[in-house]
N, C-alpha and C positions, 0 to 999 in steps of 0.2 A: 504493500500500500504506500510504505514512503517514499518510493521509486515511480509511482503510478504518473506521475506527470510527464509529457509530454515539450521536449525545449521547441521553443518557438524560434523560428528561422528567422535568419536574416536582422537581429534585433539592432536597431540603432541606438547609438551614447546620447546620452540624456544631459543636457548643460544642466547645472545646479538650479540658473535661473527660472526653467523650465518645468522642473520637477516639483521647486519649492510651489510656484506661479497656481501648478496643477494638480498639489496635494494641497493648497487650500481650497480650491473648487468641487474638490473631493468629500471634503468635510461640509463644505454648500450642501452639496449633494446628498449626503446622509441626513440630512436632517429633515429632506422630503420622505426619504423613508423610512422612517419613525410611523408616521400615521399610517402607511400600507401593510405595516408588521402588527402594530398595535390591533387594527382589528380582523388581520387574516389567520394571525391567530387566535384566536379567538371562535373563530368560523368554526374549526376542527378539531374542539374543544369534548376532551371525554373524562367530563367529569364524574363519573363513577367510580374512577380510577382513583385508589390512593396509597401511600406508603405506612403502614401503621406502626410499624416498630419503633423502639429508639434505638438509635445509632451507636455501636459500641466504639467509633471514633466520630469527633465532630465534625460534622459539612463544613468546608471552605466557606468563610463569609467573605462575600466582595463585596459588600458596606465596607469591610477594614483593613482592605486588600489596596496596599497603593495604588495608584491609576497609571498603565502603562501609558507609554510615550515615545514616539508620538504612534500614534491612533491612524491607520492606512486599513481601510475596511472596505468590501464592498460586496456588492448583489452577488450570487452563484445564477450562471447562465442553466438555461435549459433543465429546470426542475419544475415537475408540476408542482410542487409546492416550496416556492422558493425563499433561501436565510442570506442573512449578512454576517459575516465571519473578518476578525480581524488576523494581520499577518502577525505573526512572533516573528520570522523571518526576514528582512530586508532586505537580503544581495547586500551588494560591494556600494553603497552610494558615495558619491550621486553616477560614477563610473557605469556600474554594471548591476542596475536592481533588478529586483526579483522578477520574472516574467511576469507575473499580476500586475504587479504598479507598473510594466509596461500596458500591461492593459488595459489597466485604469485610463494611462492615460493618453490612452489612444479611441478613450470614449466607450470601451466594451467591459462587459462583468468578468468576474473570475471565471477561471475554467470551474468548468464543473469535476468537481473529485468523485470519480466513480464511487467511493465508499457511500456519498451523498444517496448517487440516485438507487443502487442497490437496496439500503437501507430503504426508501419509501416505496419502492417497488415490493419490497417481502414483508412490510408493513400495511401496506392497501390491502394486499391480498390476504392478510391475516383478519383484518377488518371487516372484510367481504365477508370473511366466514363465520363472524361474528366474537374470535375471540377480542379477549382484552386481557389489559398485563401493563407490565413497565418493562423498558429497555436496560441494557447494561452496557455500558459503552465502558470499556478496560482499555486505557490508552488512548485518552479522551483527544491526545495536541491539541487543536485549538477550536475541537468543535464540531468539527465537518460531521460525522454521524449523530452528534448530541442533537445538532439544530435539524436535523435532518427530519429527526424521530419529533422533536418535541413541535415544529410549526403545524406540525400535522395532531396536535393535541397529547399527543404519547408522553407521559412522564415519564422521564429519562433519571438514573442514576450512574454519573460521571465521573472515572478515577485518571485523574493524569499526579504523577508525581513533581514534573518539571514548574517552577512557580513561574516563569516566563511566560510559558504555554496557559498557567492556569488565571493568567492578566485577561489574555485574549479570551477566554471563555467567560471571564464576567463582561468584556465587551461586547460579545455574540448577546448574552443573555439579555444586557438591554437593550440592544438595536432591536432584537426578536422579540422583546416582550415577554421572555419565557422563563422569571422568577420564579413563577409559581411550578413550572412543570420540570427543571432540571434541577438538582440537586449534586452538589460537586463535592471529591474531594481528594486532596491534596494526602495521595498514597498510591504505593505500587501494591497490587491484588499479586496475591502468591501463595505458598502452601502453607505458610505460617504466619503467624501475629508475632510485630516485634518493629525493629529496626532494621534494614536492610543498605548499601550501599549501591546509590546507582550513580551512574555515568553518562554525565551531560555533554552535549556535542556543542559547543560552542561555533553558532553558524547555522548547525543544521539539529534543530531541534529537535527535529519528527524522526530521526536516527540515535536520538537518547537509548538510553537502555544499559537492564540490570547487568550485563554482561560486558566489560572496558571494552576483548576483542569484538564483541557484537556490534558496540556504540560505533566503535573505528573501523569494521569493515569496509564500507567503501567512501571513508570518506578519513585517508589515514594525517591529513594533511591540518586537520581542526583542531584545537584545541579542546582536550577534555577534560572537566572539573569535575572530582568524585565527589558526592555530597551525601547525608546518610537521610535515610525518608523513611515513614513510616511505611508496614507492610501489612498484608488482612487478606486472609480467604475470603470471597464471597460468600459460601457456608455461615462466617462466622457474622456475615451484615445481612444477609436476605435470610428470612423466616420462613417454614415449611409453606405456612401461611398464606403469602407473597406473591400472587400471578407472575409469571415469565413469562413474556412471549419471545423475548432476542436477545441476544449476546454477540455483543461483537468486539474481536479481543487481536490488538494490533501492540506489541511489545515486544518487536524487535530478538525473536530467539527465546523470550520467554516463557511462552502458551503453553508448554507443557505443565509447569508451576501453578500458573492461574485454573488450567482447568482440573490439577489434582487436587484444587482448594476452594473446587466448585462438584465433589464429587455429589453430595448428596442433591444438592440442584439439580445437575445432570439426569440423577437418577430416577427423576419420576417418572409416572407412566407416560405413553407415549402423547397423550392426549392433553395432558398439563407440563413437557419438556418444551425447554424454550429453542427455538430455532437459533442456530450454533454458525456464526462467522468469524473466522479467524485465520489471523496472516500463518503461511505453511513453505517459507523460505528455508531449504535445507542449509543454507550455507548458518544462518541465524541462530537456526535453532542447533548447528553442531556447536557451535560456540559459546552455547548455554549447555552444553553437553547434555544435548536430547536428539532427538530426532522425529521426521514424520512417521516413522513405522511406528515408534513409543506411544507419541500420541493418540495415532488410529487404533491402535492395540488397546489401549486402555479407554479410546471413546467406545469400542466395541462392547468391553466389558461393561460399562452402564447402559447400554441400549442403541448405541449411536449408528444405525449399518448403516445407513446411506449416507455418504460422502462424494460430493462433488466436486472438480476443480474448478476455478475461476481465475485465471492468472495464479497470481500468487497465495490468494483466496481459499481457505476452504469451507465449503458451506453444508452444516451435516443436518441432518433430521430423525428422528424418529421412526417407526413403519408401525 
């Protein structure tokens, strides 16, 4: 998934003048949609839906969360149910920014991150059927699947460990409107409660991860800061209780961890098991010293047989 982008050709250098000129017209521009978030979310609203437990670590509050800076947000092209998402990321400025802020500003939306449309694709069609549930988004970076699930009314439950990434997600949350339906927090999900060390990609955020060589595979050239972050099964925060309908779990070489610490989740009948997306990069996960055969072998053993590829994607079910 963090490779899923696409370089745009041909990219021209951007004067300082230019950039600055056209990230204020950018912030204009946000503020028109404010009022088309506020009530289209709303529209897709399920509220029947709720989290009853108490949390045995606390949500991330962004009331107390300083305000990242500066603020480069914009529309996701080509979703029927479309979010605003800020960049943690900026490229080399004002030399060589990020493909988006060249698309900013060149007057077009962000690409659309596949994880986006997948995520309301397997969500409509859940809705059709009339279940309901909340989401789990495990390696939240900046959003893209949280806002995905939640403009469509889905209560989302959000774990990114990186506090960078976790700026932009309080900036997703109120451009979207969607205080009430996402709930974050600032921890890596794994097979046990504690303290864990992980390894941040300075540069390249969305390549963090609990594994140094994992963080630096392909990007050996960035600077990495080891920092220590809290850790939690899912087991240990979602109740027997608790509807599931998705999981989707992008941690860089780690997914084996997360899902041994989601074993009793996993395990329910086929009919209340939540619909299973997660990144399946052999190189990743040998560097977490696991592998995709480990994983498939032990989704096997709670129920998991059908397993699909999607790029780098695997997307498993129940029968």
């Amino acid at each position: 998934m963090a490779n899923a982008w696409k370089r745009d050709k041909n990219q021209k250098l951007l004067s300082p003048k230019t950039l600055i000129s056209v990230l204020v017209l950018s912030i204009i521009f946000l503020s028109s949609l404010f009022f088309f978030f506020s009530s289209s979310s709303l529209q897709y609203s399920n509220t029947n839906l709720s989290i009853n437990s108490p949390f045995p670590i606390p949500p991330f509050d962004c009331f107390k969360c300083p305000q990242s800076k500066p603020i480069i947000a914009n529309v996701v092209e080509n979703l029927k149910y479309p979010f605003v998402y800020s960049l943690a990321d900026l490229g080399n400025l004002p030399e060589k920014p990020h493909k988006n802020i060249v698309r900013l500003l060149k007057g077009k939306p962000f690409r659309k991150p596949d994880i986006s449309a997948t995520i309301q694709e397997v969500l409509e069609s859940m809705r059709a059927s009339g279940k309901n549930g909340i989401v789990v988004d495990v390696g939240a970076n900046v959003g893209m699947a949280s806002f995905a699930a939640a403009v469509m009314g889905f209560k989302v439950l959000a774990f990114e460990p990186v506090f960078e990434n976790l700026q932009r997600i309080c900036d997703g949350i109120w451009f979207n409107r969607v205080a009430a339906l996402v709930t974050v927090f600032q921890a890596a999900v794994s097979d046990r409660t504690g303290d864990i060390t992980f390894h941040k990609l300075v540069g390249r955020l969305d390549n963090s991860a609990v594994s140094e060589v994992g963080a630096r595979l392909a990007f050996k050239s960035n600077k990495e800061i080891a920092v220590q972050v809290k850790s939690i099964p899912l087991d240990k925060l979602i109740p027997p209780s608790q509807p599931v309908l998705l999981i989707k779990i992008d941690v860089q070489g780690w997914e084996y961890h997360v899902l041994k610490g989601a074993k009793k989740l996993l395990s329910r009948k086929p009919a209340e098991a939540p619909y299973l997306i997660y990144e399946e990069d052999e190189r990743l996960l040998k560097a977490s010293n696991s592998s995709s055969k480990e994983i498939r072998d032990f989704l096997k053993s709670v129920g998991y047989s059908k397993c699909s590829q999607h790029g780098t994607d695997a997307h498993c079910t129940k029968e």
